[in-house]
GUPAKE-674548 format. One record per residue (C-alpha): residue in three letters; x, y, z. Coordinates in steps of 0.1 Angstrom, whole numbers, plus 5000, padded with zeros to 4 digits. Layout:
BEGIN
ALAXYZ;...
//
This chain:
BEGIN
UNK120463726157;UNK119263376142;UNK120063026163;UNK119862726138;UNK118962386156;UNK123062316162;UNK123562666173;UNK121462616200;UNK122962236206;UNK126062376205;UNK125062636238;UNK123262376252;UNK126862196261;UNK128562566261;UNK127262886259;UNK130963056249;UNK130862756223;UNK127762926208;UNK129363246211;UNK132563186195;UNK130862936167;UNK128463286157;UNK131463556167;UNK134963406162;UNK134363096137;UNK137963136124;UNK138962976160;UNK137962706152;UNK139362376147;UNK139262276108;UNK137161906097;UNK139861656089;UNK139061366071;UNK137761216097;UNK135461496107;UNK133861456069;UNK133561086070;UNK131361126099;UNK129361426079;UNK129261256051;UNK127660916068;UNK125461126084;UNK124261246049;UNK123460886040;UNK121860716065;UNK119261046062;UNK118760986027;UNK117960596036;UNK115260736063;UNK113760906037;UNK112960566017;UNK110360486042;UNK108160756034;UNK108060715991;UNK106261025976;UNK107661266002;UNK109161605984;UNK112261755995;UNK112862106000;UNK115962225985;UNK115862575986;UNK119462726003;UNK117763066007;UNK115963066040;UNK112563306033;UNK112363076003;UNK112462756017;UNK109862836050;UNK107762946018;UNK107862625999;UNK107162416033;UNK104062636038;UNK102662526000;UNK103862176008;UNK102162176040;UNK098962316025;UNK098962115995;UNK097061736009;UNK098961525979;UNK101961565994;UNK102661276020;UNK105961386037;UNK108561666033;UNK112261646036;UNK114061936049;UNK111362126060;UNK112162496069;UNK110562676098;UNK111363036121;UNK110063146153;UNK111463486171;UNK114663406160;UNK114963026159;UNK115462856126;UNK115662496118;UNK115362196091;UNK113261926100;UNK114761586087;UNK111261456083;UNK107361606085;UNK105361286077;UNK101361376070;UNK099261146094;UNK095960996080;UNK094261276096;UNK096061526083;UNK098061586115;UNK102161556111;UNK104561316127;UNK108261546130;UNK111161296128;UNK114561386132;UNK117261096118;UNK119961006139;UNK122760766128;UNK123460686161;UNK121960326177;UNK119860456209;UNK118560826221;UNK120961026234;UNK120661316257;UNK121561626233;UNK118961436205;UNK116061516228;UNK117161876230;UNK117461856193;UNK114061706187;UNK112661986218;UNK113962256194;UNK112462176162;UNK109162066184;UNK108862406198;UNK109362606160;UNK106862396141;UNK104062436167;UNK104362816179;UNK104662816138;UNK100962746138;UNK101762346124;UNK099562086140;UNK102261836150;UNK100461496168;UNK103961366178;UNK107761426176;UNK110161136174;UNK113761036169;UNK114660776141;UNK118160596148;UNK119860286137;UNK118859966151;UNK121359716160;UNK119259446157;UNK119059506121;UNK121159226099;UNK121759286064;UNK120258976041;UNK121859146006;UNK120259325984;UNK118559665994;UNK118559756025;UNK115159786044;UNK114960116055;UNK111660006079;UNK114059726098;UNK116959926098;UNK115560246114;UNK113860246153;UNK111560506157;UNK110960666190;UNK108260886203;UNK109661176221;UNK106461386225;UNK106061346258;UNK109561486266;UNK110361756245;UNK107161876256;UNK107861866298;UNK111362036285;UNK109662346269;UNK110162576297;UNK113762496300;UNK114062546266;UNK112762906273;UNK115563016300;UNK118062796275;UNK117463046247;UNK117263346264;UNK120263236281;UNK122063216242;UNK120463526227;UNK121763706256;UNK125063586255;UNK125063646218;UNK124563996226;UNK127364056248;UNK131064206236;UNK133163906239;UNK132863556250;UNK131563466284;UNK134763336306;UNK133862986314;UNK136562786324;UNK137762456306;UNK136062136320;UNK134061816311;UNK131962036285;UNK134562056260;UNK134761696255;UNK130861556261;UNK128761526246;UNK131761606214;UNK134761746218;UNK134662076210;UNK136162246181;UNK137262516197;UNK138962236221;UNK141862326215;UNK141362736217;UNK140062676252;UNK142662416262;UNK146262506256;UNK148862236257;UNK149762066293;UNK153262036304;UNK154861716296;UNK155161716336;UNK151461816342;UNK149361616367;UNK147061526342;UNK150161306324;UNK149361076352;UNK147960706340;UNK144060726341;UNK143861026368;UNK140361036381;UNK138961386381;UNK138361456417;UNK141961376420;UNK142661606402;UNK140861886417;UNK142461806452;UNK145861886436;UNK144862136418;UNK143362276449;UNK146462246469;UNK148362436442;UNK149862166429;UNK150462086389;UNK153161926386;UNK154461576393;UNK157361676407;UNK155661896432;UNK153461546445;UNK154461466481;UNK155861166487;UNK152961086516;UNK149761216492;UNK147360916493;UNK147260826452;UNK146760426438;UNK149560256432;UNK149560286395;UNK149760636398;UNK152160636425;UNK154960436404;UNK154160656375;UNK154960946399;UNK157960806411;UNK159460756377;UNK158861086362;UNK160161206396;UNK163261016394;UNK163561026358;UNK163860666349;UNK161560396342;UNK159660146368;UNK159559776360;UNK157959526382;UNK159459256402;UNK156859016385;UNK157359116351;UNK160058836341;UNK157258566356;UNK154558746330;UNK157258736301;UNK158058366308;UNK154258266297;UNK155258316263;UNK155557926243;UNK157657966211;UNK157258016182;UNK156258396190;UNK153458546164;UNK152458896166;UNK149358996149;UNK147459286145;UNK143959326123;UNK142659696111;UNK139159716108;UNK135959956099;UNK132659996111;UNK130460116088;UNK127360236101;UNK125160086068;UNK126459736067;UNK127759636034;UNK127859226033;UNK125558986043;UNK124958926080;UNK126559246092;UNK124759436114;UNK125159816119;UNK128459916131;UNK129559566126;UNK133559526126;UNK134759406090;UNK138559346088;UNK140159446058;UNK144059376068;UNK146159176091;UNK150059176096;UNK152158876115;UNK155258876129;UNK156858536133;UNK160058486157;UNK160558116157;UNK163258096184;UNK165058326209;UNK167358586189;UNK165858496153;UNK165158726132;UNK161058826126;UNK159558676094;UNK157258876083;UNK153558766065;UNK150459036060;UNK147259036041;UNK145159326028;UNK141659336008;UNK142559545978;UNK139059575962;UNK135159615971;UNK134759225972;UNK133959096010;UNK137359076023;UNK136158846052;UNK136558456039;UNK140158546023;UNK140958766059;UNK140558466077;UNK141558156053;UNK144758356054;UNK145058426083;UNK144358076100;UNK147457976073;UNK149858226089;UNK149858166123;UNK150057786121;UNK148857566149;UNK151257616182;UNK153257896199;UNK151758226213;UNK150358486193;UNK150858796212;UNK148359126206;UNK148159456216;UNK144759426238;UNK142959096230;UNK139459186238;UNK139659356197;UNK141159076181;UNK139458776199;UNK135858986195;UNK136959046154;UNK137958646155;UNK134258566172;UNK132958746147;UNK134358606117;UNK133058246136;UNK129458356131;UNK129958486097;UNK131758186086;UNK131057886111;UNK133157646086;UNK136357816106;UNK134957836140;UNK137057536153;UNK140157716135;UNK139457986152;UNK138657916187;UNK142157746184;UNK143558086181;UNK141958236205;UNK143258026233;UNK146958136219;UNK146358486223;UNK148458666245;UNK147859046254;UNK151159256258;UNK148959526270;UNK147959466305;UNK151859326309;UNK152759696302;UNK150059836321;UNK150759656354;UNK154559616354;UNK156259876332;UNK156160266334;UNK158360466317;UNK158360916319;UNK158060906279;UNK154460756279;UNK152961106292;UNK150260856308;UNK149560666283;UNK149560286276;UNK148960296235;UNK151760136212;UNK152360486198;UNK153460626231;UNK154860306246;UNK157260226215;UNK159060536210;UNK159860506248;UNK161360136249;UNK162560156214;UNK163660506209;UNK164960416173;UNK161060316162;UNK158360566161;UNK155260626140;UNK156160996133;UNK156261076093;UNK153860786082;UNK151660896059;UNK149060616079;UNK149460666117;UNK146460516137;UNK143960326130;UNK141160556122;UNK143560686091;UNK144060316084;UNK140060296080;UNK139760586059;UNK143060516036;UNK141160146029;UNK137960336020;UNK139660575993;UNK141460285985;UNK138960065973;UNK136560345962;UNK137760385927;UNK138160765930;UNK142160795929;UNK144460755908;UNK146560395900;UNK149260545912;UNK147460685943;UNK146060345948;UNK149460235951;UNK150760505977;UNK147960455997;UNK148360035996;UNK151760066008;UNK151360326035;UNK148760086046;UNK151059766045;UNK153559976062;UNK151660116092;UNK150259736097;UNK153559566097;UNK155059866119;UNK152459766147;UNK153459376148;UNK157359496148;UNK156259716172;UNK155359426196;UNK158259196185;UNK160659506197;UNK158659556231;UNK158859186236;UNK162859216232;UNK163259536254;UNK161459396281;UNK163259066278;
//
């Protein structure tokens, strides 16, 4: 039985992960689009790393005897300054190293590429892996190191500087001190390879950290809507406590059980069935100054920054939407901007913006820390709107932490988004059957938008499904707003 590198990551958080992942793959969870965005940026910040080592060969072979065989002539022949992909196998443990860079003296330097912007836990096991393969292969590795992104990396235009963009890190040191754990680790997985049917470990924090799992859902079956864990931010040991006095279900809470108070009026209402609202919830309402504006922006954060001045994972806005109720009882008026090409979408996103939302009244959000950090953002970028914009930042008014503190309602199943919190005010508005739901779809609906790979008529569906799930958010808040009132 062969472990890969990510079969033995994958028993490193959970061995019946590893087991079901060789023995039961069809359990698994399928990649949605947002599983392949992440795959695919993967793929390219690895070809960048490869930039900084020009002359280096990659080995493409797919069949596995082949491709250990053309890293051997590789590694033999001295032209050859660094290989890509290089394929090694020790009693049973296989894996591709990102990077084998040829040292001056002949020694190698193994380098595994991580998009990711610091070392991680599970990377060092990673790195341990490939460490331990390439040496008991007989390969002279002087050190093993991690490559990931460096934040501190901003993006002048033009090519991108692989050498800036990249940190590397020695590891050496500790994959070599984890060796012997690495030994029980993998007899621990060959074992459990070897056994009839999946080891019985329970559902717990593994299935979620360091990824969530994609047999997640295989493990975890759906809750109740009246489960415990429906409770508002529920810490674990709470959890366990209740669990351990048999109890499950809200309704089953005693009255006297020590929980916080958020958590008690959550498990009052779902007890009695209604919802909770605060006695100081009119006094929060009453800091609102007409005109009302409710804004939204949608955003990515792509990992290689595309404009200049971006850093790695920067935020770029693509699309707003506002709301604008100029007096109790009017009706909203409705305004909305969205970048439409690969052009940089920031200068228009805020010109626009700072146009729509005039220079008085209170523009309410769905939790300010995004917005005002997108708004300091574009101030750096574009310092000619700074005073504009610090102007607008002293208007902003967060309808989240209203809800949070004084409203609870049994329909939010413990949670504060807009997506559970509208349908329960506003029963008549809900995001179910739009083609662009959240904000991650948002992200990648832009992306295929302005890619050039769709249809005009694609183009189009996917520009309005856009518009629409923007302008449904702002609504959103203006209805909220009017419920609570």
């Amino acid at each position: 039985m062969l472990i890969t590198k990510s079969k033995f990551v994958a028993g490193v958080q959970c061995l019946k992960r590893l087991y079901l992942t060789v023995h039961t793959p069809e359990l698994a969870a399928q990649p949605d689009e947002s599983d392949q965005s992440i795959i695919d940026q993967g793929r390219e910040v690895g070809l960048l790393a490869r930039q900084m080592f020009p002359g280096g060969v990659v080995v493409e072979c797919k069949d596995r005897e082949q491709a250990i065989r053309m890293t051997r002539e590789l590694i033999e022949n001295p032209e050859i300054p660094a290989i890509f992909e290089g394929a090694f196998e020790h009693r049973g443990v296989f894996v591709r190293v990102d990077v084998l860079h040829r040292r001056p003296d002949h020694r190698w330097r193994l380098i595994e590429v991580k998009s990711t912007t610091d070392v991680k836990d599970h990377h060092v096991d990673d790195v341990a892996t490939q460490h331990r393969v390439v040496t008991r292969s007989g390969f002279d590795v002087a050190s093993s190191c991690l490559a990931h992104v460096s934040r501190d990396y901003v993006y002048e235009g033009g090519p991108i500087d692989a050498s800036r963009f990249f940190r590397i890190r020695n590891l050496t040191r500790q994959v070599e001190r984890l060796q012997p754990e690495l030994t029980v680790q993998l007899r621990s997985e060959f074992r459990v390879l070897a056994m009839p049917e999946a080891p019985n470990i329970p559902a717990g924090r593994q299935c979620s950290d360091p990824f969530t799992c994609e047999f997640f859902d295989h493990c975890n079956p759906p809750i109740p809507d009246d489960h415990i864990l429906r409770l508002p931010r529920i810490h674990a040991a709470t959890v366990a406590k209740l669990v351990a006095l048999g109890i499950q279900s809200i309704h089953d809470i005693p009255e006297n059980y020590p929980l916080t108070q958020r958590l008690r009026r959550a498990c009052a209402s779902v007890q009695m069935g209604k919802p909770w609202y605060g006695a100081e919830l009119k006094g929060e309402l009453k800091g609102l100054r007409y005109p009302f504006y409710f804004a939204d922006f949608e955003t990515i954060n792509p990992c290689i920054p595309r404009f200049p001045g971006m850093r790695p994972y920067d935020q770029l806005p693509f699309q707003w939407s506002v709301h604008l109720q100029r007096q109790p009882g009017a009706a909203p008026e409705h305004s909305e901007f969205l970048a439409t090409d690969e052009s940089d979408p920031r200068l228009p996103f805020i010109s626009a913006l700072c146009d729509a939302l005039g220079d008085r009244g209170s523009i309410v959000v769905y939790h300010q820390q995004f917005e005002s950090l997108r708004l300091s953002d574009l101030a750096s970028w574009l310092p000619e709107f700074s005073g504009r914009i610090n102007k607008i930042q002293r208007r902003l008014w967060d309808l989240l932490p209203v809800v949070r503190n004084h409203v609870y309602h049994p329909a939010f199943g413990g949670s504060y988004s807009l997506k559970s919190v509208l349908p329960a005010l506003v029963p008549e508005m809900t995001y179910e059957g739009m083609e662009v739901a959240d904000g991650q779809a948002a992200g990648l609906a832009w992306e295929s938008l302005i890619g050039g790979a769709c249809s005009e008529a694609e183009r189009q569906r996917k520009r309005a499904a856009l518009l629409d799930y923007c302008a449904q958010d702002t609504l959103a808040m203006v209805r909220i707003v009017d419920a609570l009132s």
